[in-house]
C-alpha positions, 0 to 999 in steps of 0.5 A: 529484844530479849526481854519482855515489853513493860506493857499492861495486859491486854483484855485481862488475858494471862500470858501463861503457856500457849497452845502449839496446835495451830488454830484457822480462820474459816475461809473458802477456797478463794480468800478474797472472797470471804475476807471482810472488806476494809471500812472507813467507819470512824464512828464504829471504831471509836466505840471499842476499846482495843488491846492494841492501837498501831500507828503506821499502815506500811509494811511494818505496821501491816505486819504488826496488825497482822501477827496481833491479830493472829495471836487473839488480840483486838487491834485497831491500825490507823494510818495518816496517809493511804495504806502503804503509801510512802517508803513500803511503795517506793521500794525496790519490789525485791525479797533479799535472801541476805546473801550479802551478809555473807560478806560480814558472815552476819548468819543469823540475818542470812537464815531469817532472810531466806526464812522470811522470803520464803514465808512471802513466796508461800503466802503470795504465790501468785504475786512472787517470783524468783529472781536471777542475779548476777555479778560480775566478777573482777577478782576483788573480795567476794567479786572472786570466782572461788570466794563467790563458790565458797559463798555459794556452798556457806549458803546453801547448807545454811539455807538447809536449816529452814525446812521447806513445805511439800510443795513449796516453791524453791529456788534454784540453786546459784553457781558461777559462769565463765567470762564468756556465759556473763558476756552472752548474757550481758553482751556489753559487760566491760571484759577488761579483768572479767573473771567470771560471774557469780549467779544467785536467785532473789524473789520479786514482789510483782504487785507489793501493793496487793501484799498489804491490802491482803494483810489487813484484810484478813486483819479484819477478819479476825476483829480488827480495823484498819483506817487509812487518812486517819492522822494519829495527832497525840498519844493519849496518857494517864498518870504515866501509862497509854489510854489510846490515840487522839486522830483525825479524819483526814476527810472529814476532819473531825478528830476521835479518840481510841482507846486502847493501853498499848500503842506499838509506834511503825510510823517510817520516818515519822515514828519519832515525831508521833513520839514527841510531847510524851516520851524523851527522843531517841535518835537512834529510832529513825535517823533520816537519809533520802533513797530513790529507784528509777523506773527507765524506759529503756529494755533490760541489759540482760535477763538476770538483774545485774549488780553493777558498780564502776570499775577501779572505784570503792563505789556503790554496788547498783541493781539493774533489774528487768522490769517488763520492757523496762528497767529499774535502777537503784539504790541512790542514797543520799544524806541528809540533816536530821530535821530534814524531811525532804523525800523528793529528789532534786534533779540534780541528784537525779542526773547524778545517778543516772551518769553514776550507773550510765559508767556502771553499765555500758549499753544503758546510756540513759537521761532524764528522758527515759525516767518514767518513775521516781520511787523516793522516800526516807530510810533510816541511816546507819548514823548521822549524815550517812549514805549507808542505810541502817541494817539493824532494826530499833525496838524502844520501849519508852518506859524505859527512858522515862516515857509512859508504860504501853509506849513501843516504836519499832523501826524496820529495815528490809521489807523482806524482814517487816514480818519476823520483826513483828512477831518478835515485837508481838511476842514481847506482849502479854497476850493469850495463851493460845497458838497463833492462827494459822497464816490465810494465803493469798490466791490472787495472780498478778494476772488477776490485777488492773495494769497487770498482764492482760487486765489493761483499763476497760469496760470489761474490768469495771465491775472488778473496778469496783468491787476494789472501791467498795472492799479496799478503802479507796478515798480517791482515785489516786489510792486506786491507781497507785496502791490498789492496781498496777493503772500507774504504769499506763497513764495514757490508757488511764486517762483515756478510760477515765469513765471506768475509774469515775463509775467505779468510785461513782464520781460525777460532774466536777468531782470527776473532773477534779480528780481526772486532774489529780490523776495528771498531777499524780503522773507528772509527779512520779516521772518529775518529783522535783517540778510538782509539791506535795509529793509522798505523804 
């Protein structure tokens, strides 16, 4: 990515020297309050001709719309699902430092880790907070006391190197504890060889779907567009270069052109179909593997998300993190052939995981009984029919490989690093020769947000319920649910005040009903993927 993109110039734009002042975006006090809402207006969108065009509305192209649009460029974002509603959903909510690169002393991804974390702990004050890990240590590789000492003290000065902010949030420093210390804070923890346990501090995404409306939002406030339910059908070319995207309306389905000579591809685990008819397949950009995260009913183990694997085997390192009164599990990784584009876990694979972390870690005893949430989707493989997920992201340019000038696929790997790869992806563009504007934080609290804290479904949120409709692109009523609100977690109290979702998105009669339906299809589906259809996008 040294090199810059075979693209066209943008709006006639130099790429002469920039600016180093930083320019802002006049808001108020509260952000949410002046950010332009989101707008499903095709008609209106298709009548402007962009610089850039992204297809894709998770994190990686969220971020991509964002840092373009900071630099000056008009850019429209079109997503085929809703935004956010596929791999950046079903992630685990954690924000890696990269402190195992340690292990492959991989320094320069540690530093953009904790660069790129910190830059999430600023921008999302409300919505992050630290993370205490712990490991036991039984005296293998970095599982022992003294290599995870000297891990600890290699990564502290590194992080040293990525000032921090007056004020900013910081984390604490990790340290090593006696057997004793792991098992008062794991009271099951097998003591058979326990040496001690290392202690490290990560950063937890309280509501990552808020992340993302924030991005577009202030996307759109400094001139662009985003359209979720907007299917990117084909790239449109003339002799040999980008002119835009031909999509259609999901909802209404009439099909639109937009215009624009740059189209930056971040569709997941589609990126390399929306590619196909104009530009020779690259393997290397997305080669798929299926991934899953249990939410459990079941009360955390310990305070501290544990780093689990079974004892005596080369097997997976497992995370078991506090999740409320719940616990989250994962990753289970699982290959799959190329064409492939199952999402969804079979139950046995499900089972699987359960009795591989159930040996992992004495004291969960869980089954199938206890899944309240499957979080399943695709990732990139680190190469055909593996269970390991790529740790490198891809950036093609497919003039490079004979396909049309303006055509780039980015892939990402790690939702802590979406940003940092966009800005290098950004920077390879022609664009003007002004300095970013300057980053518009989000002051929303996890408190603030339905099926948080305190805001539990009912009469006294409804004019907050709506407010969300009428600024966030909600098209149905399981967009509001899943990707707006935390309501998902509580399905029984979402059924039972269905009137504050119906009024909120003015529903009535039968089309109350057909989504009230949809709504019990949409949980059956998150605790048992493999029993329903049409599960992810």
């Amino acid at each position: 990515m040294s090199h810059r993109a075979s693209v066209p110039s943008v709006s006639g734009r130099s790429s002469g020297p920039r600016n180093s002042t930083p320019r802002k975006l006049s808001v108020t006090a509260n952000p949410a309050d002046t950010l332009a809402p989101l707008s499903r207006d095709f008609d209106q969108f298709s009548s402007v001709h962009y610089d850039v065009i992204v297809i894709g509305g998770g994190i990686q192209g969220s971020c991509l719309l964002y840092e373009a649009a900071k630099r000056g460029l008009r850019c429209l974002l079109v997503e085929r699902g809703d935004f956010g509603g596929a791999t950046s959903w079903n992630s685990m909510r954690i924000l890696h430092g990269g402190f195992r690169y340690l292990q492959s002393m991989d320094l320069p991804r540690l530093v953009d880790s904790v660069r790129e974390r910190r830059w999430f702990m600023r921008m999302f004050p409300g919505l992050v907070e630290p993370l205490q890990c712990l490991m036991p240590l039984y005296g293998q590789g970095l599982k022992r006391p003294g290599a995870f000492k000297a891990a600890l003290r290699i990564n502290r000065e590194l992080t040293k190197l990525e000032g921090r902010l007056p004020g900013e949030a910081k984390l604490p420093p990790g340290h090593v504890i006696t057997p004793s210390d792991v098992a008062q804070d794991w009271p099951q923890v097998p003591t058979v060889g326990l040496r001690g346990g290392g202690i490290w501090y990560d950063a937890r995404m309280l509501s990552p779907e808020r992340f993302i409306v924030h991005l577009l939002r202030v996307a759109q406030s400094m001139g662009c567009a985003s359209l979720n339910y907007c299917s990117a059908d084909a790239i449109e070319t003339v002799e040999g270069s980008v002119v835009g995207v031909r999509c259609k309306d999901v909802v209404s389905e009439k099909e639109y052109i937009f215009h624009a000579p740059i189209v930056l591809n971040a569709a997941g685990p589609w990126c390399r179909e929306i590619c196909s008819g104009v530009a020779v397949d690259r393997p290397e950009l997305f080669t798929p593997m299926r991934a899953f995260n249990l939410v459990l009913d079941r009360a955390p183990l310990s305070e501290s998300a544990i780093a689990v694997s079974a004892q005596g085997a080369e097997s997976q390192t497992y995370f078991l993190v506090p999740y409320g009164e719940r616990t989250i599990a994962g990753t289970a990784q699982i290959p799959c052939d190329a064409d492939d584009h199952t999402e969804v876990p079979a139950q046995q694979e499900v089972e699987q995981f359960l009795n591989q972390i159930n040996e992992a870690a004495p004291g969960l005893d869980v089954s199938p009984v206890d899944v309240t949430c499957v979080w399943n989707g695709q990732v990139s493989a680190c190469y055909a029919g593996a269970d390991v997920a790529s740790d490198k992201p891809v950036v093609i340019d497919h003039t490079e490989y004979g396909g049309p000038t303006g055509l780039i696929s980015v892939s990402g790997v790690k939702y802590t690093t979406a940003r940092r790869l966009a800005q290098r992806v950004v920077g390879l563009l022609p664009g003007p020769p002004v300095a970013p504007l300057e980053d518009v934080r989000c002051d929303e609290r996890i408190s603030d947000i339905p099926g948080y804290g305190e805001q539990t479904l009912g009469a006294d949120i409804a004019d907050l319920m709506q407010r969300i409709v009428e600024n966030e692109a909600v098209v149905s009523a399981d967009d509001l649910i899943l990707r707006r609100t935390g309501l998902w977690q509580d399905p029984a109290s979402v059924l039972e005040n269905w009137d504050v979702i119906a009024n909120a998105m003015s529903l009535a009669g039968d089309e109350a009903l057909q989504q009230r339906e949809s709504a019990e299809e949409l949980f059956n589906r998150l605790r048992e993927p493999w029993n329903t259809h049409g599960a992810g996008n």
